[in-house]
C-alpha positions in Angstrom: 158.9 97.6 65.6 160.1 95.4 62.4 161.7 96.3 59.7 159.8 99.8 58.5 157.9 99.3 55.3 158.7 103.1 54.9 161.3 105.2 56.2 162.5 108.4 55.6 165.7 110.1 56.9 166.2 113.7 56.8 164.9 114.2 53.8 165.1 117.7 52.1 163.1 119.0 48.4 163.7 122.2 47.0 161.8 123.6 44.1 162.9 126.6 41.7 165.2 127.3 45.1 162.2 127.1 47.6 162.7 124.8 50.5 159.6 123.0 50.6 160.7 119.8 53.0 163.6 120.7 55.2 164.4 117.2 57.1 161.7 114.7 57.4 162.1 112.0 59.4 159.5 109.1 60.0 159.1 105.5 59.7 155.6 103.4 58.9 155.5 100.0 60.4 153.0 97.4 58.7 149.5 97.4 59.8 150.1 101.0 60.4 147.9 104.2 59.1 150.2 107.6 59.2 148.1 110.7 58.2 150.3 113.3 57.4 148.3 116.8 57.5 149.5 120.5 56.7 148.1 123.4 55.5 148.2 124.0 51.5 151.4 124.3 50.0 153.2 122.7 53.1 154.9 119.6 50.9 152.5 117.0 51.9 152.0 115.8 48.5 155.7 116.2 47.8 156.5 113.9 50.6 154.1 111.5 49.1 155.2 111.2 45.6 159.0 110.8 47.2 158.2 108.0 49.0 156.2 106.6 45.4 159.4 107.6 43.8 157.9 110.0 41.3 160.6 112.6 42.5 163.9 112.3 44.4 165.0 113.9 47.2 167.8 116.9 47.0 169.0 115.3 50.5 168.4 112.4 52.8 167.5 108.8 52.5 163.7 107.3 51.3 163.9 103.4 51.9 160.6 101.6 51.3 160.7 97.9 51.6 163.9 97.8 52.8 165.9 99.3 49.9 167.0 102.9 49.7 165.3 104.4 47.0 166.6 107.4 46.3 169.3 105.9 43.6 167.3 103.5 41.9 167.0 103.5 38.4 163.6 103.6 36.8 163.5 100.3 36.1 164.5 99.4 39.6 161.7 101.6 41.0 158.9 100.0 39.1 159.3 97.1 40.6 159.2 98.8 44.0 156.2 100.5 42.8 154.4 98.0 42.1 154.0 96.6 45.7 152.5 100.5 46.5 148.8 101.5 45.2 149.0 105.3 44.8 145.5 107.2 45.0 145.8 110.5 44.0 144.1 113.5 44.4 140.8 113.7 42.2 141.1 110.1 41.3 143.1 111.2 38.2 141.0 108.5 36.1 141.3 107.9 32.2 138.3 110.1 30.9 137.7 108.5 27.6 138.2 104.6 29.8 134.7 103.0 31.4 135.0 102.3 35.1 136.0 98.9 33.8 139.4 99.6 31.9 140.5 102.5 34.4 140.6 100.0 36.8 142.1 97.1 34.8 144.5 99.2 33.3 147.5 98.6 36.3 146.7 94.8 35.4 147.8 94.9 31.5 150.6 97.4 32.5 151.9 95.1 35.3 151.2 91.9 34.4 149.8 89.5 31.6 146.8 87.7 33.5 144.4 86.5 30.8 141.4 88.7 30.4 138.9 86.0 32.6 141.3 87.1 35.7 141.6 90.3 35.1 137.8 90.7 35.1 137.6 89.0 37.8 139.7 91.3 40.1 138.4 94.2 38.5 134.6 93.3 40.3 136.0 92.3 43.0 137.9 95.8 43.8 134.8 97.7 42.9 133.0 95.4 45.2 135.4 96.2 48.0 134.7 99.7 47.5 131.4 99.3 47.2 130.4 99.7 43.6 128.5 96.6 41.4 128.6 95.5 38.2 126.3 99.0 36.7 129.2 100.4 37.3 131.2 98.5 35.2 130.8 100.9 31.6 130.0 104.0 33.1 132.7 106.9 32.2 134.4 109.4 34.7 132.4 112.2 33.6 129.2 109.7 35.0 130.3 109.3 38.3 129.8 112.0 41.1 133.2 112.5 43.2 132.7 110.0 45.8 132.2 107.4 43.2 135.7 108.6 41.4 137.4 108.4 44.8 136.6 104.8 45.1 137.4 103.8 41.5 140.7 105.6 41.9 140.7 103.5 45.4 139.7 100.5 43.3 142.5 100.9 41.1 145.3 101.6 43.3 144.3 98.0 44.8 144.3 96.2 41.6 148.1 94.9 41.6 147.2 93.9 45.8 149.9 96.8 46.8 151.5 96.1 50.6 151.3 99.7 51.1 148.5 102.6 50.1 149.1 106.1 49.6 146.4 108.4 49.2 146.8 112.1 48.3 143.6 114.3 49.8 141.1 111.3 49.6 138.5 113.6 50.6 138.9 116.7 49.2 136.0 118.2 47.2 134.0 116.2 48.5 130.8 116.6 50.9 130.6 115.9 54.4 128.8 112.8 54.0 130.8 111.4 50.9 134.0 112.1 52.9 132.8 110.3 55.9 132.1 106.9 53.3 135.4 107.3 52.4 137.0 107.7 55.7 134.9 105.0 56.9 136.4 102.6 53.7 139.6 103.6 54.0 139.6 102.2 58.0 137.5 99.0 56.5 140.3 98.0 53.9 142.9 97.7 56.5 140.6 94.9 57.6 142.5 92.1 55.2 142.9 94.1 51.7 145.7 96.2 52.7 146.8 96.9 56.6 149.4 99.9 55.4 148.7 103.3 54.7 149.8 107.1 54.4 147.1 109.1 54.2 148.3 112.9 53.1 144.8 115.5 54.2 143.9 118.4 55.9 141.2 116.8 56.6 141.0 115.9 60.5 137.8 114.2 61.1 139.3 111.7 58.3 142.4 111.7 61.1 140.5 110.1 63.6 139.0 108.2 61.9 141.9 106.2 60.1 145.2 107.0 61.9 147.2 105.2 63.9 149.6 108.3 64.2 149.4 111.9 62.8 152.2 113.9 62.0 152.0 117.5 60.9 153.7 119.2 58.6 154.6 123.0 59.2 157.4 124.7 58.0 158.9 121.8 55.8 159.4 119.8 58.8 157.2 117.6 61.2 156.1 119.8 63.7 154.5 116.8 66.0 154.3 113.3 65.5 152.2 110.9 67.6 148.6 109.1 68.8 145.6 111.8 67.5 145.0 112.3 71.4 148.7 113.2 71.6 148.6 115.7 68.6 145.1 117.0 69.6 146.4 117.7 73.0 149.5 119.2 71.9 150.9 122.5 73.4 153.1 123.5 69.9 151.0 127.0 69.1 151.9 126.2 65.7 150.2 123.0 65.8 147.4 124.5 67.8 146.6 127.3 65.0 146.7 124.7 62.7 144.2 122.6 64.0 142.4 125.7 64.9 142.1 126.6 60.8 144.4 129.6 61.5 147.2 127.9 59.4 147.3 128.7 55.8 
């Protein structure tokens, strides 16, 4: 494999003394999809929002693009962070912002396109998430929760990020609605953006998007490998898991 986009070695997180990742280690090549599952409270999310630099790690090594992480200043991490669209959990949208300005809002943060262009990428995300031009001035509290997933999605690929992370895509949402997104999520790899880690416990949304799975059990990766290889696994941890016996 090239250089890893991401890569993370031994990586440790305590909170208020709990031990909630006790040495990670994985590495995302590009064009790659890692979904990284666990049951609730397992530090899935954590691991994500290291990797975004939104929290450091207590030990171990977070290099994304190359550069260790870890050490940066702010400043320095913005500029890492803004090759990374971030989709978190429940969209997290502006509620008083139409569709419109919660998705052009990473574009007069990050850069200073006139308005013309920043219009114009603003349709063309929604329109890669499937959403037109009605959708343009609706608010948050008009959209049902598959339409916030993919305005969250929408935003996350306003500032063309090398690297998506989502946080529970599908959660809370119905069988069918978490299907669309499944299915989009596997569709924007096809040119808009080929790298992804995808954090769920969600594991029809596995196979439909990963490359690899690893899953996360007792603040470190129990298994790491194909879907086959994790759905064939012989780790009873794993199996209870994937069984729904895990909490």
């Amino acid at each position: 494999m090239a250089q890893a986009i991401v890569e993370t070695i031994d990586v440790r997180k305590n909170f208020d003394l709990v031990e909630v990742l006790r040495g990670v280690s994985f590495a995302l090549g590009k064009g790659e999809t890692l979904v990284v599952m666990g049951g609730s409270g397992s530090g899935k999310t954590v691991l994500l929002r290291l990797v975004a630099g939104l929290v450091r790690p207590d030990a171990g090594q977070i290099r994304v693009f190359g550069r260790a992480i870890e050490l940066l200043s702010e400043e320095e991490l913005l500029t890492v962070r803004r090759r990374m669209g971030f989709v978190f959990q429940g969209a997290a949208l502006f509620d008083s912002l139409s569709v419109y300005e919660n998705v052009a809002y990473p574009l007069r943060e990050h850069t200073s396109l006139p308005e013309p262009e920043i219009r114009q990428r603003v349709v063309r995300n929604l329109s890669l998430v499937g959403l037109g031009s009605e959708a343009l001035e609706l608010l948050p509290a008009e959209l049902s929760g598959g339409m916030r997933k993919r305005v969250g999605i929408a935003r996350a690929l306003s500032v063309d990020p090398e690297v998506l992370l989502f946080d529970e895509p599908t959660g809370g949402l119905d069988p069918t609605n978490s299907k669309l997104v499944g299915e989009l999520i596997r569709e924007l790899r096809g040119g808009v953006c080929d790298t992804a880690i995808v954090v769920t416990h969600d594991l029809e949304l596995a196979k439909t998007v990963a490359d690899r799975v690893a899953v996360l059990i007792d603040g470190r990766f129990a298994t790491i490998g194909s879907v086959d290889a994790v759905l064939e696994t012989t780790d009873s941890a794993v199996q209870a898991f994937l069984a729904g016996d895990a909490r």
